[in-house]
N, CA, C and O of each residue as an XYZ file, in Angstrom:
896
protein
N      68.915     81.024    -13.961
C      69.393     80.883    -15.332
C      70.249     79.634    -15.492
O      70.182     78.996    -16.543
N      71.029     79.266    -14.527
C      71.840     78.613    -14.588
C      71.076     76.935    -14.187
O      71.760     75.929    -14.373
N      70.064     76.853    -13.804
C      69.085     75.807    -13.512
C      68.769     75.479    -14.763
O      68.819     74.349    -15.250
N      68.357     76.727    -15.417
C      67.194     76.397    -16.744
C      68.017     75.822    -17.578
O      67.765     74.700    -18.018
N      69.122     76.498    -17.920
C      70.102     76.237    -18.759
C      71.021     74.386    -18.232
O      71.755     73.698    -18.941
N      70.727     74.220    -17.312
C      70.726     72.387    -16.859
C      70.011     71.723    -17.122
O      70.290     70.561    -17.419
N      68.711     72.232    -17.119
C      67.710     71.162    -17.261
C      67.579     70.885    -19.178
O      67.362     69.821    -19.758
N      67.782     72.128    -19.715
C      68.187     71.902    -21.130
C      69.338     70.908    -21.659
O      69.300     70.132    -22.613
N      70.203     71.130    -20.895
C      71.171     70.284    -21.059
C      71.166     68.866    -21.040
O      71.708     68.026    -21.758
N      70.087     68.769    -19.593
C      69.667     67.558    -19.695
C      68.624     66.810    -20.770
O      68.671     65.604    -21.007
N      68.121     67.304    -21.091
C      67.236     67.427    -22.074
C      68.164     66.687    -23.432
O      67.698     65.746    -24.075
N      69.056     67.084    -23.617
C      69.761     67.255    -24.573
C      70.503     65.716    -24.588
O      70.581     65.135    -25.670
N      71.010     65.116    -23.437
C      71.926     64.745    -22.872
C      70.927     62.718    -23.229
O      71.346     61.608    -23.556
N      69.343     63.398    -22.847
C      69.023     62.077    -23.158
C      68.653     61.684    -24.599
O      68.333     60.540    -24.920
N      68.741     62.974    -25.632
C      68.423     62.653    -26.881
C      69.675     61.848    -27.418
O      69.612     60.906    -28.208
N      71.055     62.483    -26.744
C      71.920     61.690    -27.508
C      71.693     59.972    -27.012
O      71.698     59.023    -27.796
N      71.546     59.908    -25.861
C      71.241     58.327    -25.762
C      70.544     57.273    -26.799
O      70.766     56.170    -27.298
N      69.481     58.398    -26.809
C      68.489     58.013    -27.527
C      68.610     57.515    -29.041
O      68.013     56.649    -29.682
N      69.572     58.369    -29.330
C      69.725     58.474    -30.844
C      70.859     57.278    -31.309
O      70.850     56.512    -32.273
N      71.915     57.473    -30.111
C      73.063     56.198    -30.162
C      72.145     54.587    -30.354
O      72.296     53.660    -31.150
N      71.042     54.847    -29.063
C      70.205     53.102    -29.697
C      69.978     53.331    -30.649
O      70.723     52.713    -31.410
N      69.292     53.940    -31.148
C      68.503     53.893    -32.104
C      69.319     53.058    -33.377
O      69.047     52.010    -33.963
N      70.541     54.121    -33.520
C      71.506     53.622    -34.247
C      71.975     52.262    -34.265
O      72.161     51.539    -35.243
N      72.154     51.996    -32.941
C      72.741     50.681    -33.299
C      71.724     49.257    -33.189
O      72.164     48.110    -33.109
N      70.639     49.543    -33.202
C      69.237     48.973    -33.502
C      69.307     48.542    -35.221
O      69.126     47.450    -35.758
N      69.669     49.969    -35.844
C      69.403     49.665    -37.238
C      70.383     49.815    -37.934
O      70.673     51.004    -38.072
N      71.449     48.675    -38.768
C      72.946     48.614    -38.777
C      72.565     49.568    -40.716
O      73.529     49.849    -41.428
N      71.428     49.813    -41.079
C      71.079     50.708    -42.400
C      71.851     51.660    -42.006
O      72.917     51.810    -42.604
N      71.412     52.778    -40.603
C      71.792     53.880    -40.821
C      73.762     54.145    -40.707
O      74.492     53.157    -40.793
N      74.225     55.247    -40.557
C      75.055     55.451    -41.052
C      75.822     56.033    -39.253
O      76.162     57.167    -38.919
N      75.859     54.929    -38.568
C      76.186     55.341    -37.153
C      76.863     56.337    -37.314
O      76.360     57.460    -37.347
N      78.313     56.078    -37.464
C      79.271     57.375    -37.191
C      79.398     58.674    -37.314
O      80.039     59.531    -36.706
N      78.591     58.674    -38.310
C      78.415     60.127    -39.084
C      77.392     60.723    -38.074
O      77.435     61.771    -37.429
N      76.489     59.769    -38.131
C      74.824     60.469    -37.373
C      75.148     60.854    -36.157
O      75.010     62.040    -35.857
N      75.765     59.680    -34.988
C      76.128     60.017    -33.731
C      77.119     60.991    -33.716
O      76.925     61.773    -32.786
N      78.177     61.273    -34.425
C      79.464     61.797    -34.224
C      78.328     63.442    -34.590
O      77.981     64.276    -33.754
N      77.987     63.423    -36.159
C      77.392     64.901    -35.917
C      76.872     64.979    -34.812
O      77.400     65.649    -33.925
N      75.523     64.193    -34.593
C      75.036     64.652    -33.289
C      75.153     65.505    -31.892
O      74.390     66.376    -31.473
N      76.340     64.982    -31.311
C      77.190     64.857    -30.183
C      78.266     66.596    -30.694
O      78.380     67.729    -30.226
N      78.641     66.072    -31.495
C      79.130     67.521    -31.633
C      78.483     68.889    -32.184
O      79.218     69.752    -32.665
N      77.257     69.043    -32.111
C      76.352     69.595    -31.737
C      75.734     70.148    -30.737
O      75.056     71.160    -30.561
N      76.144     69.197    -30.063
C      75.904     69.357    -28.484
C      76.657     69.745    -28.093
O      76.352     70.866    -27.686
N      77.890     69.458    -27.861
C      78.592     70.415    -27.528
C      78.918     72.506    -27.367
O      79.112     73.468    -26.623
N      78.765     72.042    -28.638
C      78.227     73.660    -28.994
C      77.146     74.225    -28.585
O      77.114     75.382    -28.167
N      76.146     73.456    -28.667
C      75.229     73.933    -27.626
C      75.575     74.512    -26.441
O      75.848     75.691    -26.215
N      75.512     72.948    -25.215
C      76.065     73.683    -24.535
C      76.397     74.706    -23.866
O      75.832     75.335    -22.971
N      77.824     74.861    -24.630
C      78.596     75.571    -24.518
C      78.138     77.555    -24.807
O      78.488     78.641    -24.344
N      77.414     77.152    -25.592
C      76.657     79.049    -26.411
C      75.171     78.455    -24.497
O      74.619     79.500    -24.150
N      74.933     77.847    -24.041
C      74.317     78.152    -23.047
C      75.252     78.434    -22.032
O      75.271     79.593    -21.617
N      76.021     77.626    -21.552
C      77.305     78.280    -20.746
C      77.634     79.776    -20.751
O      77.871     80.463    -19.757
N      77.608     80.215    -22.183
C      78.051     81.703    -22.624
C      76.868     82.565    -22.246
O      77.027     83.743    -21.927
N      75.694     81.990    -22.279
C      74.553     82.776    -21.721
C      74.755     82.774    -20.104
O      75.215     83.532    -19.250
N      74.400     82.021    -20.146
C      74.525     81.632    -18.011
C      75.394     82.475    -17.489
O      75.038     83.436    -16.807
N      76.498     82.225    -17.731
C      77.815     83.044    -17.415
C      77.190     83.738    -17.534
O      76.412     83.940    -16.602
N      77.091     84.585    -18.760
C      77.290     85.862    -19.601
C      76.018     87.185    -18.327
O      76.088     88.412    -18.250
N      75.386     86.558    -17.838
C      74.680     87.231    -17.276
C      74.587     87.031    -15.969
O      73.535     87.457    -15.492
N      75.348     86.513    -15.193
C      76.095     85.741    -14.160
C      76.362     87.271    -13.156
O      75.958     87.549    -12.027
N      77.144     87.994    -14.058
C      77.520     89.094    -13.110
C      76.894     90.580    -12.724
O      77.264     91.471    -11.959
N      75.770     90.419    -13.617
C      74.980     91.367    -13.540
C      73.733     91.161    -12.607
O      73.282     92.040    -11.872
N      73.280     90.009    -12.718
C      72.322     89.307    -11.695
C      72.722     89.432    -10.521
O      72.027     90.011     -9.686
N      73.599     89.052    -10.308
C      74.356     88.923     -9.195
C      74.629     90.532     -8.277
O      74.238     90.756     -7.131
N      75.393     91.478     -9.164
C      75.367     92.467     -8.754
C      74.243     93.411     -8.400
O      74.199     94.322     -7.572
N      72.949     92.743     -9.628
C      71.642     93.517     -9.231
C      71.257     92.891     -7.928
O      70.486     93.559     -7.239
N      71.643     91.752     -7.466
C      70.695     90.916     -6.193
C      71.616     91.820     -4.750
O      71.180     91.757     -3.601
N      72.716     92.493     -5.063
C      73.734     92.631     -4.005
C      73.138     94.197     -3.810
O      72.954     94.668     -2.688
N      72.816     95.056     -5.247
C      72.274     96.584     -4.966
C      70.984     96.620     -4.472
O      70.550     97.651     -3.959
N      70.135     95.332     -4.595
C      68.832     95.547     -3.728
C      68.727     95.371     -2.367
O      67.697     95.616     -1.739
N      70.202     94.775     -1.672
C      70.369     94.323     -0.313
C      70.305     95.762      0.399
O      70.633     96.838     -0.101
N      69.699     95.470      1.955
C      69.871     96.936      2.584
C      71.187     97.293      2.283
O      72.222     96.702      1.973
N      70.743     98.709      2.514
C      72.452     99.673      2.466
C      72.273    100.195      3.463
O      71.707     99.660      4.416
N      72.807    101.577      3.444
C      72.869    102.198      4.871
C      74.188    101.251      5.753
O      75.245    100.678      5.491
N      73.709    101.413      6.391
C      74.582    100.830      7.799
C      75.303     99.185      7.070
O      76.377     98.589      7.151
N      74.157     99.003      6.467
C      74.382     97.348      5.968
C      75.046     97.046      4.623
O      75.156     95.941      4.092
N      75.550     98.457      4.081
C      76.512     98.191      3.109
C      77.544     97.584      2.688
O      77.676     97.269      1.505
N      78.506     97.312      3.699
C      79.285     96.257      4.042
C      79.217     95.157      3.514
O      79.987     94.786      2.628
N      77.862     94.176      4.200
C      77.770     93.532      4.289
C      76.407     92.927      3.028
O      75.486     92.146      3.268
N      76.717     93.589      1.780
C      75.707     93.632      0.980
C      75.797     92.514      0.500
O      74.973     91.600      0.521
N      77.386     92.581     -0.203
C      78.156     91.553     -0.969
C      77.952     89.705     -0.542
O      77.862     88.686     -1.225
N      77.947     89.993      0.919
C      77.910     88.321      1.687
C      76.787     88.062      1.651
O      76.666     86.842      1.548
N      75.444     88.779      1.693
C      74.309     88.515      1.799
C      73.879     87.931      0.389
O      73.347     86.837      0.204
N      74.224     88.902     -0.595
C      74.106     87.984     -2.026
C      74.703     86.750     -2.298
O      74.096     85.777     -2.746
N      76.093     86.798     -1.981
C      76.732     85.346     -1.935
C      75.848     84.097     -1.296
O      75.773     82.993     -1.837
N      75.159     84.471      0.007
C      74.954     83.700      0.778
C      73.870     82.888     -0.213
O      73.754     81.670     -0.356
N      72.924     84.249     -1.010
C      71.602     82.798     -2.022
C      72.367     82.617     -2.998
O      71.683     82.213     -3.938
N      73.553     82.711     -3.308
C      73.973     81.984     -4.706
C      74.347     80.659     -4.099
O      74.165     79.645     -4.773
N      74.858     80.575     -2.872
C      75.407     79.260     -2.549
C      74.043     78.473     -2.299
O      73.996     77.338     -2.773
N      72.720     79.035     -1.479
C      71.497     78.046     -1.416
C      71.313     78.011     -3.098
O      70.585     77.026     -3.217
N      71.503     78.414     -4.181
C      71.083     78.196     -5.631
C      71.860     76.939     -6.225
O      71.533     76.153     -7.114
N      73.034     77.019     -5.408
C      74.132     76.042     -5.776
C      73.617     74.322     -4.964
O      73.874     73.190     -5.374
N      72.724     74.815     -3.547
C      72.659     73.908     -2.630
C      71.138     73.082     -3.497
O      70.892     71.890     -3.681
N      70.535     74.060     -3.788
C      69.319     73.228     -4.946
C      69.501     72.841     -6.141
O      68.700     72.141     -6.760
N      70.471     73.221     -6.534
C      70.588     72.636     -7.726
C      71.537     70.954     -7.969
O      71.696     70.116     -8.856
N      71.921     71.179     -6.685
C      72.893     69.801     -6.300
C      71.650     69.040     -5.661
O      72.012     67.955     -5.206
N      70.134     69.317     -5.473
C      69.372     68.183     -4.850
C      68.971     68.157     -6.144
O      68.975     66.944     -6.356
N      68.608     68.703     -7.208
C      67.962     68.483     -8.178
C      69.286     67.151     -8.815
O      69.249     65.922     -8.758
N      70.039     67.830     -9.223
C      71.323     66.875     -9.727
C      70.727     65.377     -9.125
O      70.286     64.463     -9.822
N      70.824     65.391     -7.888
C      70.500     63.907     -6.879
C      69.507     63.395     -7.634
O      69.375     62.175     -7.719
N      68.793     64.137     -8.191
C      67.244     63.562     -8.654
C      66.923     62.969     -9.590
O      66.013     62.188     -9.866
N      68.144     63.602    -10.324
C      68.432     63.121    -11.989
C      69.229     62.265    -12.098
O      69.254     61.689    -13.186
N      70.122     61.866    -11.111
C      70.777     60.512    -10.887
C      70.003     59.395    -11.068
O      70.025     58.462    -11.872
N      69.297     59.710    -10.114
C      68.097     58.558     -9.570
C      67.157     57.970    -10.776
O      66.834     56.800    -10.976
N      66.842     59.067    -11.465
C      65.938     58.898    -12.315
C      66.377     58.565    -13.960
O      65.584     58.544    -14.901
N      68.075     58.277    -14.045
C      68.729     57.763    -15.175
C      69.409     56.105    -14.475
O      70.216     55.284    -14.910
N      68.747     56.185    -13.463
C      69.592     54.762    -13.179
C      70.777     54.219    -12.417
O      71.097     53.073    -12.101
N      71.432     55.620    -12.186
C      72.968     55.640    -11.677
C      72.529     54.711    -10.568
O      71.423     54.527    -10.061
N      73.930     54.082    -10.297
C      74.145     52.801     -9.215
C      75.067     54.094     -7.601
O      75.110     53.682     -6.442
N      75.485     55.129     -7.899
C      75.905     55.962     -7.005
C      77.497     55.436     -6.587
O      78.148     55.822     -5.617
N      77.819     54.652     -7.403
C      79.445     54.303     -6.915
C      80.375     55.416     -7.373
O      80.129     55.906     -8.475
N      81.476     55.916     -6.635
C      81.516     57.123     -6.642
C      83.546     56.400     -6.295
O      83.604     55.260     -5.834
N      84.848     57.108     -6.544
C      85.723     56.846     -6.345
C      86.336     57.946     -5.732
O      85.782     59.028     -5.931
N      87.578     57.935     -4.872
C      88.045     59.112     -4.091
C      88.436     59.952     -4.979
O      88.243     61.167     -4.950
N      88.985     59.354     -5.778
C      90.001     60.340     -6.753
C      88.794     61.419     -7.238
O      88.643     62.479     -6.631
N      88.090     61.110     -8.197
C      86.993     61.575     -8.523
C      86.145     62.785     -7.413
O      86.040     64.004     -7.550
N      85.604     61.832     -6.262
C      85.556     63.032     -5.093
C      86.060     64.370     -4.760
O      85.667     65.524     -4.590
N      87.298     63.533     -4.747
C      88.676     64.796     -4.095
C      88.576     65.861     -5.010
O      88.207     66.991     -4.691
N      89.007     65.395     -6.519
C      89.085     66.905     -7.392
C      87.774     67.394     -7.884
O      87.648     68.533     -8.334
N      86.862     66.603     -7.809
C      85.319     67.565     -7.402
C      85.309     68.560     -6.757
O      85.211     69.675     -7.269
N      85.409     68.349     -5.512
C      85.484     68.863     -4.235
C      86.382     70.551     -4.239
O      86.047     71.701     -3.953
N      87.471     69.980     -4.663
C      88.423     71.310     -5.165
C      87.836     71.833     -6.261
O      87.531     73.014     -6.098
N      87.495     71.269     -7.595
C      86.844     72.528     -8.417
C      85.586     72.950     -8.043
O      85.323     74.090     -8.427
N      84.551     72.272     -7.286
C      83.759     73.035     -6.266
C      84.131     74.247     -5.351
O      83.374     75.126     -4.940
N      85.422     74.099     -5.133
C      85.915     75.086     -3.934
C      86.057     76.236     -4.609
O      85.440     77.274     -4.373
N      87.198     75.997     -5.798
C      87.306     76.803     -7.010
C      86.609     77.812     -7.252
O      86.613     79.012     -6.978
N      85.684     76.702     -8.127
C      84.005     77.954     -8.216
C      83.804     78.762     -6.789
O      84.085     79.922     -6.488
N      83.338     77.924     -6.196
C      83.116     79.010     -4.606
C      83.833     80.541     -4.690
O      83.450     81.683     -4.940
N      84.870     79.999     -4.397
C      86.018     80.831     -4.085
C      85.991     81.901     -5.066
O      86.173     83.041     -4.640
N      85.791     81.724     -6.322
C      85.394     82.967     -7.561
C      84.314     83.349     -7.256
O      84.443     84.374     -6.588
N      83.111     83.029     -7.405
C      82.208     83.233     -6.774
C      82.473     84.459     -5.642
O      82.232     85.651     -5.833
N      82.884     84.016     -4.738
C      83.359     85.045     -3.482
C      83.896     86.843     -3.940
O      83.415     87.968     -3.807
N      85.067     86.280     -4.482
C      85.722     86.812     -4.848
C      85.536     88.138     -5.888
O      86.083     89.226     -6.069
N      84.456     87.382     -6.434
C      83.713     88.125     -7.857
C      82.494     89.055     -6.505
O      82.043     90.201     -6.502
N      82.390     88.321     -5.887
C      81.124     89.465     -5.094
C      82.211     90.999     -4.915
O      81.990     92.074     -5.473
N      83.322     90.706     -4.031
C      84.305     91.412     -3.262
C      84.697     92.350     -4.643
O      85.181     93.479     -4.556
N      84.481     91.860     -5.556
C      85.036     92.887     -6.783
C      83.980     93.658     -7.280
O      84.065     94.869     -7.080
N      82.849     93.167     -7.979
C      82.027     93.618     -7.680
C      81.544     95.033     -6.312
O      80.920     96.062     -6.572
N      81.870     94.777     -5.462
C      80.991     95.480     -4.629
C      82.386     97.007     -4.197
O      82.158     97.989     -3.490
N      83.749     96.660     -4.935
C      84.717     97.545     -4.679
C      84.154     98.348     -5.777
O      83.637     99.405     -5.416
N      84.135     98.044     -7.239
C      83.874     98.609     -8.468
C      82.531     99.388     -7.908
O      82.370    100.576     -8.191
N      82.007     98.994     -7.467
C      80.362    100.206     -7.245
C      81.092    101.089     -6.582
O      80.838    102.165     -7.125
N      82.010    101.301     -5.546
C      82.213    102.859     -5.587
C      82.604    104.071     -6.770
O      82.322    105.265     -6.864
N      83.128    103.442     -7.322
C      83.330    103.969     -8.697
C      82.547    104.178    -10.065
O      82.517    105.077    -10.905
N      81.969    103.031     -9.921
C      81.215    102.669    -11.443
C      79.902    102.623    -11.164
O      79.041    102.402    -12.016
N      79.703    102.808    -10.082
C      78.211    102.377     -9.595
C      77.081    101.223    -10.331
O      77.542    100.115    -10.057
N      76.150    101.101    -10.925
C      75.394    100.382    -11.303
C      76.437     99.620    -12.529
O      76.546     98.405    -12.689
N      77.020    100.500    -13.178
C      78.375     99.749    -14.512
C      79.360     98.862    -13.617
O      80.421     98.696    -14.219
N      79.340     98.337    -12.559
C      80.345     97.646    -11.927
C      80.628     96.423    -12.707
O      81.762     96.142    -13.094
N      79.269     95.481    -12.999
C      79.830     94.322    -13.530
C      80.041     94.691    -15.021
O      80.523     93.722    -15.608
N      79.893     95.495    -15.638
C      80.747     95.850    -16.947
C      82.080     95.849    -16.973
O      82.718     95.237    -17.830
N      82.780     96.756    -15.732
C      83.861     96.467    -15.493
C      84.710     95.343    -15.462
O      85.430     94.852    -16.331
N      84.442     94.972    -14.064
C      84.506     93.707    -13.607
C      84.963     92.429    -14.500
O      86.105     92.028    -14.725
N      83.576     91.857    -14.985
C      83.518     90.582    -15.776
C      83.788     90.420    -16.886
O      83.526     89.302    -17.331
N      84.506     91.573    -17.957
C      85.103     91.330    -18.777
C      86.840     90.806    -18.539
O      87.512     89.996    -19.177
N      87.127     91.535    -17.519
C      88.246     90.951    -16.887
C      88.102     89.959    -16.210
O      89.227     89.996    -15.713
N      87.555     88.899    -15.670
C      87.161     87.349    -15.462
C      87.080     86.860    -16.413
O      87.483     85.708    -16.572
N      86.469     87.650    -17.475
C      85.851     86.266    -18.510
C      86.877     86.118    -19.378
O      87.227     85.126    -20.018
N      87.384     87.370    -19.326
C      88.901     87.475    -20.301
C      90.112     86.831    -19.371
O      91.100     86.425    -19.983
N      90.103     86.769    -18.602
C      91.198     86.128    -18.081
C      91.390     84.781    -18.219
O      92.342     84.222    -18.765
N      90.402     84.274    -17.676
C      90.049     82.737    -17.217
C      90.365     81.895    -18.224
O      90.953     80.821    -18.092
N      89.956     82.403    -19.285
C      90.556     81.248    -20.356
C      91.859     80.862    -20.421
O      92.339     79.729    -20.433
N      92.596     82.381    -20.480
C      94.702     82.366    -20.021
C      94.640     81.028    -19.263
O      95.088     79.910    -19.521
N      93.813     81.612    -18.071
C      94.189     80.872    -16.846
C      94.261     79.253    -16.922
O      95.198     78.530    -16.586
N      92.809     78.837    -17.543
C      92.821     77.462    -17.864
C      93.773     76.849    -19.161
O      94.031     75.645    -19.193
N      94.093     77.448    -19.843
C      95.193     77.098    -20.796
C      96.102     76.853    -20.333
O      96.679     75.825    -20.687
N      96.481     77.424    -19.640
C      97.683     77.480    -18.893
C      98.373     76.249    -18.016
O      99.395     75.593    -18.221
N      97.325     76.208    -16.886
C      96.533     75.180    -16.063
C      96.613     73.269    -16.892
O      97.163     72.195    -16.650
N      95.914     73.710    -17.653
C      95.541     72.488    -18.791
C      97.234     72.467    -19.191
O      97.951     71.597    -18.696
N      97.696     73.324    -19.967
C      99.384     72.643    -20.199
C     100.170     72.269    -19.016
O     101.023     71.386    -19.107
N      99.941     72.875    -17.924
C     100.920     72.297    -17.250
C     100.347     70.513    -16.681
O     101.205     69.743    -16.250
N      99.413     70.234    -16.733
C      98.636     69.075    -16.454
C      98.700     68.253    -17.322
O      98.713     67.047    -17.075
N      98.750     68.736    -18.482
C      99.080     67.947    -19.690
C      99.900     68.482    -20.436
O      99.252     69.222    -21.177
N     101.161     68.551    -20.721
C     102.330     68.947    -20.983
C     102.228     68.764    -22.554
O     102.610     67.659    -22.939
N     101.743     69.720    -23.627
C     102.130     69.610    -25.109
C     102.944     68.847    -25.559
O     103.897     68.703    -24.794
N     103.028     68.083    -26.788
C     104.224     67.210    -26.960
C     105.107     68.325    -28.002
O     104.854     69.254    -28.769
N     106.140     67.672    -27.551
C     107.153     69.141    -27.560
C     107.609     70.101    -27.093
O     108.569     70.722    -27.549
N     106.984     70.365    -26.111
C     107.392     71.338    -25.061
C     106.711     72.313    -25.353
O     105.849     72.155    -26.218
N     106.913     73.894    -24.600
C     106.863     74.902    -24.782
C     107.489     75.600    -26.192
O     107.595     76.772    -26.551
N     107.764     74.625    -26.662
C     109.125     75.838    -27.691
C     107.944     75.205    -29.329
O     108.033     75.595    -30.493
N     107.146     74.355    -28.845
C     105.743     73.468    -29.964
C     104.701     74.545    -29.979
O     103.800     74.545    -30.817
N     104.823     75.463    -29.052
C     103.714     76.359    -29.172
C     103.008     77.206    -30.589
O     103.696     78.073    -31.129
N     102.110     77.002    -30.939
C     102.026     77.743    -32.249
C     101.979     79.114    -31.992
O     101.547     79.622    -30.958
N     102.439     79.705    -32.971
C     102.205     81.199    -32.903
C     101.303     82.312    -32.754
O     101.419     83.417    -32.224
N      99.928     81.440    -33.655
C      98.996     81.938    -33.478
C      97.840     81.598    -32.300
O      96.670     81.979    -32.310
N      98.526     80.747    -31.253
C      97.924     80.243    -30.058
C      98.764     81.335    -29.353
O      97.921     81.849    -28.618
N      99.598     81.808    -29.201
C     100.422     82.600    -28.179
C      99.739     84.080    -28.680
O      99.378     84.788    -27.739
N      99.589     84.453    -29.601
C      98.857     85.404    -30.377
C      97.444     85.563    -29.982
O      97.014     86.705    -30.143
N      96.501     84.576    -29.437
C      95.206     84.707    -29.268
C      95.210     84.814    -27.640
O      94.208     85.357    -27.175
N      96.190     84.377    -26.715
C      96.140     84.686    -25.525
C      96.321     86.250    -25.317
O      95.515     86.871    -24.625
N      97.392     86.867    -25.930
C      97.581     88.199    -25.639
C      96.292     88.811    -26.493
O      96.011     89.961    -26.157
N      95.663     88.379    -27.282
C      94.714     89.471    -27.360
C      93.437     88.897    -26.949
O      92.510     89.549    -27.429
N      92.998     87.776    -26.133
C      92.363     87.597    -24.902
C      92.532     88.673    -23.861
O      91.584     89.288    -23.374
N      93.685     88.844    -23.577
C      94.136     89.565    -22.501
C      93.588     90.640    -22.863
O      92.686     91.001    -22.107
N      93.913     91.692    -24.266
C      94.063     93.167    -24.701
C      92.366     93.514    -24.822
O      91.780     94.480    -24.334
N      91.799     92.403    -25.630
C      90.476     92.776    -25.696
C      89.642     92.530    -24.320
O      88.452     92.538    -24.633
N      89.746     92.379    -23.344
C      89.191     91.937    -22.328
C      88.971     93.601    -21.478
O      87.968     94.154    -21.028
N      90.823     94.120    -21.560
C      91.569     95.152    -20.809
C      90.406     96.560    -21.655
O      89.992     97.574    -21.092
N      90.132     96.107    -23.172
C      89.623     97.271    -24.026
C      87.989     96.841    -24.105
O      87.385     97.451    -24.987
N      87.462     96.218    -23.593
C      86.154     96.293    -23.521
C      86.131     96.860    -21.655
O      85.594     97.921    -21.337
N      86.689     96.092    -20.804
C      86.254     96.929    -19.655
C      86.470     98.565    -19.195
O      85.919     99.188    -18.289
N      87.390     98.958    -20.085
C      87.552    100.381    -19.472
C      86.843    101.202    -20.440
O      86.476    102.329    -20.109
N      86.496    100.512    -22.207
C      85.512    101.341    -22.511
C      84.439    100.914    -22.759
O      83.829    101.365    -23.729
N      83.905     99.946    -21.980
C      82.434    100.062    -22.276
C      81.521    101.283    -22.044
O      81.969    102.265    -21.453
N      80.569    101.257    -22.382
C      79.685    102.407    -22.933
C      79.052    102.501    -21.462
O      78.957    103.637    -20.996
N      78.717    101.681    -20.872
C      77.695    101.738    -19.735
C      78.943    102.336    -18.531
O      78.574    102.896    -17.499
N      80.199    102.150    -18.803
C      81.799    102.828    -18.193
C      81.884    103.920    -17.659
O      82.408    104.405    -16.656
N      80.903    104.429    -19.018
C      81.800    106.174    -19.388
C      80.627    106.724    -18.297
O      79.751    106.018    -17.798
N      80.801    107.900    -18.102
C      80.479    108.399    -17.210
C      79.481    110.107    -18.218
O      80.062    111.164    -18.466
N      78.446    109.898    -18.458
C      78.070    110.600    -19.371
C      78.459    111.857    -18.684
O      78.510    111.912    -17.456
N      78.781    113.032    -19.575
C      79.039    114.732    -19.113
C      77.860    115.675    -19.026
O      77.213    115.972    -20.030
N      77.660    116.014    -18.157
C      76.522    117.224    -18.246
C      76.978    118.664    -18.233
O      77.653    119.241    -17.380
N      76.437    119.144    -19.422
C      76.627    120.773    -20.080
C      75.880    121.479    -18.775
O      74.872    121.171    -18.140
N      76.732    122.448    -18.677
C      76.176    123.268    -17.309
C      75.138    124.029    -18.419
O      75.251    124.325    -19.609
N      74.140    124.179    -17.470
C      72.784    125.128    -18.102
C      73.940    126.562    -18.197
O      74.935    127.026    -17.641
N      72.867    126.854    -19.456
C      73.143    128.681    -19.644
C      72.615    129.100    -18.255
O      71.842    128.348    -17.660
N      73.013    130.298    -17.707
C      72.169    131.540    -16.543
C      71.462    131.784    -17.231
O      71.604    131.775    -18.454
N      70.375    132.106    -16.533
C      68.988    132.484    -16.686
C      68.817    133.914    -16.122
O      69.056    134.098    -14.929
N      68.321    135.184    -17.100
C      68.997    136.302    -16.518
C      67.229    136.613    -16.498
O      66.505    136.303    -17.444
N      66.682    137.342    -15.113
C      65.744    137.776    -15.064
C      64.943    138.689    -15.710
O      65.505    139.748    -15.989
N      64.002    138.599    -15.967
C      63.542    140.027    -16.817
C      63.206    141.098    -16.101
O      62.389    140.991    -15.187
N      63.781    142.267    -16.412
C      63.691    143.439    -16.264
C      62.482    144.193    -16.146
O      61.705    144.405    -17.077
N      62.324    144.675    -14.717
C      61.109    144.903    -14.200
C      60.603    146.528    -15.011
O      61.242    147.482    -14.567
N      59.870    146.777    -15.782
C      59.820    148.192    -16.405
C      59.129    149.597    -15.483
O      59.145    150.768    -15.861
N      58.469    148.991    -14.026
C      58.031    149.691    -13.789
C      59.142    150.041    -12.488
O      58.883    150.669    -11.462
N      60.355    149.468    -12.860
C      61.510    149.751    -11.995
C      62.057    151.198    -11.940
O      62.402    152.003    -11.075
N      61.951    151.120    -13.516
C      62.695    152.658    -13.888
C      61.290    153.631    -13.663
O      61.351    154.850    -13.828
């Protein structure tokens, strides 16, 4: 999913090129407007594919981990799934190589750039991991509903997290005390709705079964 949803992207990625010459080929049209809509379009795109990819990220995942042997090999269900998300990660970084090649890139590359690659690579990993290990605790409980659980609390979190992250990296002008209200307001109910979709989702609940009526035999007549 997360391939398909790249190669769209890419897709996407050369129309805007495309459209920027075009523009500035013909000084008639109305660059700013055309490119600027454009581009922010894309974005949104994107981004509603991101929300797909993700969005089904943890269920895939958890289905690839419940088809792994069990038995004895239960344990070790969780690492075995991890192990093809990272070869998914390892092909999709030769494909990446490919699409370099084939837009022209010169491959000059700077440390700085490297280095914090490298760490939000690890990042991901490391969630990744992490999300298996949660995942595979929640199936004692929730069984097949695990990533219901689960990934509403990731997906609800993470945003906190990067807000957060992002201010301290880039420090608001004004400080903390500049904060709007209704930005401090949408984190806590990030948080609340995240907390109220995982404990009641529907796939959660644990449906009840009505004990059958007894079934009283019929009365043999040639008893009496």
């Amino acid at each position: 999913m997360k391939l398909f949803c790249w190669v769209l992207a890419e897709r996407y990625l050369f129309k805007v090129r495309d459209v920027a010459d075009l523009v500035s080929m013909d000084k008639h049209l109305p660059s700013s407007v055309a490119v600027t809509t454009f581009v922010s379009m894309n974005w949104l795109t994107f981004a509603l594919m991101t929300v797909l990819s993700w969005g089904v990220y943890g269920v895939l995942l958890h289905k690839g981990r419940g088809e792994m042997p069990m038995g004895a090999e239960t344990p070790h269900a969780g690492l075995k799934a991890f192990l093809f998300v990272c070869i998914a990660y390892a092909l999709i970084a030769i494909a990446t190589a490919a699409v370099l090649k084939l837009r022209g890139s010169n491959w000059s590359f700077t440390a700085g750039g490297i280095k914090w690659s490298l760490v939000a690579g690890g990042a991901g990993a490391i969630g990744a991991f992490t999300l298996v290990l949660a995942l595979g605790a929640a199936a004692q409980t929730y069984k097949g509903a695990a990533a219901a659980a689960v990934m509403p609390i990731v997906f609800g979190g993470a945003p906190i997290v990067n807000t957060i992250v992002a201010m301290l990296l880039h420090p608001p002008e004004g400080g903390l005390k500049a904060l709007p209200v209704p930005f401090i307001l949408g984190c806590l109910l990030a948080a609340g709705g995240a907390f109220l979709v995982a404990r009641y989702a529907p796939s959660n609940t644990v449906a009840t079964v009505k004990p059958s009526a007894p079934q009283i035999a019929p009365m043999d007549s040639k008893a009496n």
